[in-house]
VOLUM-133611 format. One record per atom (N, C-alpha, C): x, y, z; residue in one letter. Coordinates in steps of 0.001 Angstrom, whole numbers, plus 500000, padded with zeros to 6 digits. Layout:
residues N
+--------+--------+--------+-----+
!      x !      y !      z ! res !
+--------+--------+--------+-----+
!      X !      Y !      Z !   A !
...
+--------+--------+--------+-----+
***
This chain:
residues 108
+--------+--------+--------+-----+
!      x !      y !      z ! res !
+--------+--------+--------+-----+
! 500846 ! 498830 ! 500000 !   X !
! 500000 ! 500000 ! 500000 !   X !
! 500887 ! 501227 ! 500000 !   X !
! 500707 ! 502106 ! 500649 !   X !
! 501544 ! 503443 ! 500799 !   X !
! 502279 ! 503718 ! 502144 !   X !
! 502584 ! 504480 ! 501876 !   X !
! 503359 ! 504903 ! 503569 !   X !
! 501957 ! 505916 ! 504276 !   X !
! 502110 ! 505750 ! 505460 !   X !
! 501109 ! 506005 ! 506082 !   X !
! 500666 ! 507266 ! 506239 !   X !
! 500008 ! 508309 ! 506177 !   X !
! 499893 ! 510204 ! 506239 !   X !
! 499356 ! 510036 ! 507284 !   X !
! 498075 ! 511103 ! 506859 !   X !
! 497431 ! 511041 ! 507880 !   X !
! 495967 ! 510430 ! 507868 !   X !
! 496064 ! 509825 ! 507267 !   X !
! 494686 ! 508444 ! 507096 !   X !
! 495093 ! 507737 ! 507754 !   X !
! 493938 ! 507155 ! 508796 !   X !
! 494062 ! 506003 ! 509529 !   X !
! 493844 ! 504708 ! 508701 !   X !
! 494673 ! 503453 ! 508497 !   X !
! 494509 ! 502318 ! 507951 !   X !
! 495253 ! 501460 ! 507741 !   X !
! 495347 ! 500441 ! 507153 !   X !
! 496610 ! 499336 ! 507244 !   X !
! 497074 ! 499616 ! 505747 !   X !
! 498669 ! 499281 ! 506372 !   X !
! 499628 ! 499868 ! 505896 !   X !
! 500764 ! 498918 ! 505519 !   X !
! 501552 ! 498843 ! 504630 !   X !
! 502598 ! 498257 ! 504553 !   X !
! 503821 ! 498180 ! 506054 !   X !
! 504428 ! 496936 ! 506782 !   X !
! 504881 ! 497319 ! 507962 !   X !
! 506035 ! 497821 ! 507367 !   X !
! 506494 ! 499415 ! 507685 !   X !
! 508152 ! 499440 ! 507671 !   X !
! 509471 ! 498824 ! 508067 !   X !
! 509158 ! 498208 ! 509476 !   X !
! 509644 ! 497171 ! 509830 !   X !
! 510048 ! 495916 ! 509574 !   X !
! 508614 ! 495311 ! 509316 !   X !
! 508756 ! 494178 ! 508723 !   X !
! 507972 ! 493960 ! 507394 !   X !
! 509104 ! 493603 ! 506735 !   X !
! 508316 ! 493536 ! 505042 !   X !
! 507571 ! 492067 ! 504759 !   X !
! 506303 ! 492215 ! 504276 !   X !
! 505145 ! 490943 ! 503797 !   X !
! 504482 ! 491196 ! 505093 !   X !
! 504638 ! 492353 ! 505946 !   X !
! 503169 ! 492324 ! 506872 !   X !
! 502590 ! 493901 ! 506668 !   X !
! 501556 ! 493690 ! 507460 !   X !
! 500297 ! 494985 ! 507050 !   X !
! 500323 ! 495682 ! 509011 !   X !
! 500300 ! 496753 ! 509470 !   X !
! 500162 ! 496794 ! 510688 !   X !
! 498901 ! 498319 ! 510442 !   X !
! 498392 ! 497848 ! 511238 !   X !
! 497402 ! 499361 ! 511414 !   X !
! 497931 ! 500845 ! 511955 !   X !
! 497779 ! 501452 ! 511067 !   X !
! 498646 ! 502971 ! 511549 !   X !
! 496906 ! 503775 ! 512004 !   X !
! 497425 ! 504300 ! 513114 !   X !
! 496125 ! 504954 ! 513309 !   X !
! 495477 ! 506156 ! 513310 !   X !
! 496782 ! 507066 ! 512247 !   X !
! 497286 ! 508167 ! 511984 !   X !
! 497795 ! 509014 ! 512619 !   X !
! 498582 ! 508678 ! 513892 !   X !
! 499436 ! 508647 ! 514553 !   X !
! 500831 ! 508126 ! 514764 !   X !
! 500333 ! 506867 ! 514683 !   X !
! 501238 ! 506046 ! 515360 !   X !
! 500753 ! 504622 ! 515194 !   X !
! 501948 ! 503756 ! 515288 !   X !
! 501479 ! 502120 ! 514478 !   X !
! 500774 ! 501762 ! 515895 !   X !
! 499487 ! 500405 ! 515655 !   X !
! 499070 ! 500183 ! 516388 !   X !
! 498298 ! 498140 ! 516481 !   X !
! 498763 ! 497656 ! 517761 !   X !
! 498195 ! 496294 ! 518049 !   X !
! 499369 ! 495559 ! 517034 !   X !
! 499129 ! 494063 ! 516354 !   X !
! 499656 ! 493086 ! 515695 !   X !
! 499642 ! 493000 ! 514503 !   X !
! 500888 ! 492620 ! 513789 !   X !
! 500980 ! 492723 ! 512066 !   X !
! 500278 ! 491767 ! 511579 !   X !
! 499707 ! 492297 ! 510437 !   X !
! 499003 ! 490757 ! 509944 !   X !
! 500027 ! 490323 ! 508354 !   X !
! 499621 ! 489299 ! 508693 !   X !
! 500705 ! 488505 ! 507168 !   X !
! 500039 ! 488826 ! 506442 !   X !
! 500489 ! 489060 ! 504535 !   X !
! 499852 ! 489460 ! 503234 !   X !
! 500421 ! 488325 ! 503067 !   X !
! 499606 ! 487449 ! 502313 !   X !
! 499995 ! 486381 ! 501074 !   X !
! 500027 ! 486810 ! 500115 !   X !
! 500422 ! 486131 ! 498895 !   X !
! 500282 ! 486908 ! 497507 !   X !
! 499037 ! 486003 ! 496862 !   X !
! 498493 ! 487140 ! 496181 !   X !
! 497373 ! 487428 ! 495361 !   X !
! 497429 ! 485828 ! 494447 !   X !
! 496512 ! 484892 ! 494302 !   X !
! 496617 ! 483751 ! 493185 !   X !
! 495519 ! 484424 ! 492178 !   X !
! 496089 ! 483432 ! 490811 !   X !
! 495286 ! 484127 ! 489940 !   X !
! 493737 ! 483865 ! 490378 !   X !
! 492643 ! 484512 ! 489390 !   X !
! 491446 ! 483963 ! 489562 !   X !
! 490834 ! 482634 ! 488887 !   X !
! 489886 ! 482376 ! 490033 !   X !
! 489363 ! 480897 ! 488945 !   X !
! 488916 ! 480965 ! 488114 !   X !
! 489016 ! 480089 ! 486870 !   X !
! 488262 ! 480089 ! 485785 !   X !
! 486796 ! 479771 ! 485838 !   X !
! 485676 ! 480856 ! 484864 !   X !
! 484721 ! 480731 ! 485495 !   X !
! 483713 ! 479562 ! 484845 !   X !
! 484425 ! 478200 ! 484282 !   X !
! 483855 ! 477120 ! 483725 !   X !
! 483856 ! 476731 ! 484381 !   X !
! 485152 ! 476498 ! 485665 !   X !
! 485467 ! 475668 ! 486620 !   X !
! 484515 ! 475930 ! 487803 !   X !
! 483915 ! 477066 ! 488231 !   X !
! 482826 ! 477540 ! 488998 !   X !
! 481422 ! 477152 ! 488363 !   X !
! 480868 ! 477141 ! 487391 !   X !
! 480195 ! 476547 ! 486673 !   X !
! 480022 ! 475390 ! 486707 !   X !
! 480902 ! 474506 ! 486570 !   X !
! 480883 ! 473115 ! 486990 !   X !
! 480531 ! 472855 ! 488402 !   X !
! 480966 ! 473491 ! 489403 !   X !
! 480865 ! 472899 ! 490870 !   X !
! 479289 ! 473836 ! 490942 !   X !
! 478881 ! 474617 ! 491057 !   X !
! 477705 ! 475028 ! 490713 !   X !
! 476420 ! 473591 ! 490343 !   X !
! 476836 ! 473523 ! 489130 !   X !
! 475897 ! 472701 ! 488347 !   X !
! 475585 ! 471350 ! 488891 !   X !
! 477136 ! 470873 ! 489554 !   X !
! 477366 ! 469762 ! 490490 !   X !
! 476442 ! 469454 ! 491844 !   X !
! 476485 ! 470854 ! 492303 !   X !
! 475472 ! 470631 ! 493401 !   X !
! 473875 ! 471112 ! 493193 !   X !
! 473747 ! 471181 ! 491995 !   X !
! 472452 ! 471173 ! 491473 !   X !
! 471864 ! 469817 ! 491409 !   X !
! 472537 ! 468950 ! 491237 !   X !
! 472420 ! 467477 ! 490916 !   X !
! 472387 ! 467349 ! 489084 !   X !
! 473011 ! 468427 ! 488211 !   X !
! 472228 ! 468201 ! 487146 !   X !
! 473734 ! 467043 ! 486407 !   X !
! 473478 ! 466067 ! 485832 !   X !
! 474390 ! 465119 ! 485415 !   X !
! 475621 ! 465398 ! 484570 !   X !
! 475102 ! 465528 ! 483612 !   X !
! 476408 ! 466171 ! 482692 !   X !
! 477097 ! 467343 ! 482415 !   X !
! 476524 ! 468268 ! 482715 !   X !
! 476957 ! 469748 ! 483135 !   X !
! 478285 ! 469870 ! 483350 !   X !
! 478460 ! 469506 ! 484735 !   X !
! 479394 ! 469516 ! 485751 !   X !
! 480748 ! 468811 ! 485113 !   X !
! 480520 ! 467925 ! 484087 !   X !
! 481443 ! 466984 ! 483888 !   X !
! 481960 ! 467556 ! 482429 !   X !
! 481174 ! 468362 ! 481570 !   X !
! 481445 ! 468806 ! 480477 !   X !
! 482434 ! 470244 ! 481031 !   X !
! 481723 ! 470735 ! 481729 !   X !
! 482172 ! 472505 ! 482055 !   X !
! 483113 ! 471789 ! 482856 !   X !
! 483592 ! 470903 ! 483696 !   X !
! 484707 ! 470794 ! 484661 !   X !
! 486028 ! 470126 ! 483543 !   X !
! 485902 ! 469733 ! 482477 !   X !
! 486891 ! 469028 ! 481422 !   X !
! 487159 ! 470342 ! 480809 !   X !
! 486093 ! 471214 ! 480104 !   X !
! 486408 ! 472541 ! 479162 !   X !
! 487028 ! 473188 ! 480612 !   X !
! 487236 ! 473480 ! 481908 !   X !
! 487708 ! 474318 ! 482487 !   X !
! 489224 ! 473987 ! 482146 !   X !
! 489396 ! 472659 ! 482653 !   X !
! 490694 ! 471940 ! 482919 !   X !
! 491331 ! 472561 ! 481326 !   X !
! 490572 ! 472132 ! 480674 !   X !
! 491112 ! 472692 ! 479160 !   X !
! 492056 ! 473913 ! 479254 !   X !
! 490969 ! 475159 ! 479393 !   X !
! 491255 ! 476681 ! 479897 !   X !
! 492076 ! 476790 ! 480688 !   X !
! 492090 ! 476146 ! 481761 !   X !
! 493269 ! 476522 ! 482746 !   X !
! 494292 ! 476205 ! 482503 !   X !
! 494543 ! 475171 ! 481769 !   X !
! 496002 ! 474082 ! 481075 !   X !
! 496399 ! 475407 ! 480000 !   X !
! 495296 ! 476268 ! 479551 !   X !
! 496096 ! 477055 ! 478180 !   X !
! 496237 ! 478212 ! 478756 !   X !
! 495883 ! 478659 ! 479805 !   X !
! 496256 ! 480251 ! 480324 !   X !
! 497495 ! 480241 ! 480769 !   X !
! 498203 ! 479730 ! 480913 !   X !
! 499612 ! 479432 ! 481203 !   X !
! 499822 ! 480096 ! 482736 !   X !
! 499289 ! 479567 ! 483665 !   X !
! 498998 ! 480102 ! 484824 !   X !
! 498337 ! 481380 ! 485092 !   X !
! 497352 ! 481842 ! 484255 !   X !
! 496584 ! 483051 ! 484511 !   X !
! 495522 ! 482779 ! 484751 !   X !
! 495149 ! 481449 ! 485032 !   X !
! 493928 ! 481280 ! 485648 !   X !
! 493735 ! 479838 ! 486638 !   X !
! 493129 ! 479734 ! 487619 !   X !
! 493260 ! 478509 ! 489011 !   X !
! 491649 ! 478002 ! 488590 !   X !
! 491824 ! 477013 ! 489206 !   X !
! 490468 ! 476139 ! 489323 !   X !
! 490766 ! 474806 ! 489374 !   X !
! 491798 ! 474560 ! 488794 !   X !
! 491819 ! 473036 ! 488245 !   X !
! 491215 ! 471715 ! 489496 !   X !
! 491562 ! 472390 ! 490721 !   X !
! 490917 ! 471548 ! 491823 !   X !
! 489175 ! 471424 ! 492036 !   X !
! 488744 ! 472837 ! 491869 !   X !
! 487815 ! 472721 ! 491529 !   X !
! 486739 ! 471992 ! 490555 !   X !
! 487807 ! 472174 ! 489259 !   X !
! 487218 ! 471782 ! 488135 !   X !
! 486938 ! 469902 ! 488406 !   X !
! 488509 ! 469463 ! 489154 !   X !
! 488229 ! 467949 ! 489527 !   X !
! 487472 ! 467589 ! 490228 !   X !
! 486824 ! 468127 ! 491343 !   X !
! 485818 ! 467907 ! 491878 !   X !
! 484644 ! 468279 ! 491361 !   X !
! 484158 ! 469502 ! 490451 !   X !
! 483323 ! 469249 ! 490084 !   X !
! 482969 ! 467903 ! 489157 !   X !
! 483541 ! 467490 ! 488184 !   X !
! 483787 ! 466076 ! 487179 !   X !
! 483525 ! 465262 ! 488698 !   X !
! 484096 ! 464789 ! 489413 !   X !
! 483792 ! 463569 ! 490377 !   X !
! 482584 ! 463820 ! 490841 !   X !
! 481924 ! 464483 ! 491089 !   X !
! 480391 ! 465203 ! 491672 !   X !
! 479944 ! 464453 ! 489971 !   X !
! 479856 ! 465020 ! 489183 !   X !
! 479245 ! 464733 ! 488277 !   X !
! 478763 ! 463269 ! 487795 !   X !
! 480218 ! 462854 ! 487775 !   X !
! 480195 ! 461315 ! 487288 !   X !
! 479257 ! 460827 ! 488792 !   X !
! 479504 ! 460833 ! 490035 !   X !
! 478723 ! 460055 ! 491197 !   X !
! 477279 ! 460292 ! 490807 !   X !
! 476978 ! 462076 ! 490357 !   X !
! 475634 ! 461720 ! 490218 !   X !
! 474650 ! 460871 ! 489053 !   X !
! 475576 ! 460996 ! 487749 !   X !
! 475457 ! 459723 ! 486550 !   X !
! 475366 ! 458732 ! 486866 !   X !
! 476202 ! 458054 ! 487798 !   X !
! 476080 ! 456899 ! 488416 !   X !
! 475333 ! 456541 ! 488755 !   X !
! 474670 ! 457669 ! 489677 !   X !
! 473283 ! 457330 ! 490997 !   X !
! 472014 ! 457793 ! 489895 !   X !
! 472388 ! 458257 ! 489129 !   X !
! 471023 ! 458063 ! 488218 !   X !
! 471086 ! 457139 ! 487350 !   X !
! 472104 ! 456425 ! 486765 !   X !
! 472163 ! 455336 ! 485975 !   X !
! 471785 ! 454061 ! 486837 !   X !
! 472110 ! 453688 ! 488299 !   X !
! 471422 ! 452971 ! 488999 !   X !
! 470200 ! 452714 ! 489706 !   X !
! 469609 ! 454130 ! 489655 !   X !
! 468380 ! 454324 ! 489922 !   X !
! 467325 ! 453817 ! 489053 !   X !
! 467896 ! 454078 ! 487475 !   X !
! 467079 ! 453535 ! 486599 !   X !
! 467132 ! 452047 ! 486377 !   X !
! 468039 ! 451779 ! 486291 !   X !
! 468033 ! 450225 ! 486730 !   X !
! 467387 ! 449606 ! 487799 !   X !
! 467218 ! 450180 ! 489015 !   X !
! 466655 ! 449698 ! 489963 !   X !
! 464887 ! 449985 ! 489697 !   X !
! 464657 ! 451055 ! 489502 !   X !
! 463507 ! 451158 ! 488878 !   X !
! 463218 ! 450430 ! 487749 !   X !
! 463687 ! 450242 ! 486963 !   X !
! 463517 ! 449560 ! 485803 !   X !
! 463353 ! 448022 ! 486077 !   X !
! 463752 ! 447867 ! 486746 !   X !
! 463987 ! 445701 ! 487285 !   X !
! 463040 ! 445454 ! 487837 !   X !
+--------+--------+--------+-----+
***
């Protein structure tokens, strides 16, 4: 962020660098908090998929969670999901399953 004026707010620590401490436009104040760094954003097929997943809807989840994996494999790290995207596909396929056995069981 900036060096601190006279706005009260968190601040880069001068002290210690990768933490944030609250300046209270005075004077620093209480415990530093750690900054992580920023990951890219998820891809929004891969949200789509886990979405659709807990909709119960069958193939959705499993199409949009493969096209994510796709997308994320070609952004060359400019875009995250891929965990997502695998769980949505495993959500998917369980619920294919449980409807492909359902009909069978109904069906017999």
């Amino acid at each position: 962020m900036g060096r601190p004026g006279d706005q009260p707010g968190w601040y880069d620590d001068p002290d210690r660098p990768g933490l944030r401490r609250w300046w209270d436009g005075a004077q620093w104040r209480g415990q530093a908090a750690a900054v992580g760094p920023e990951g890219p954003p998820p891809d929004s097929f891969a949200v789509a998929a886990l979405v659709s997943a807990f909709l119960f809807i069958p193939v959705a989840p499993i199409w949009f969670g493969l096209r994510a994996r796709q997308r994320i494999k070609a952004s060359g790290g400019e875009k995250a999901g891929d965990g997502v995207a695998l769980l949505a596909i495993a959500f998917g396929v369980a619920t294919l399953v449980a409807v492909a056995v359902g009909l069978v069981v109904y069906l017999a």
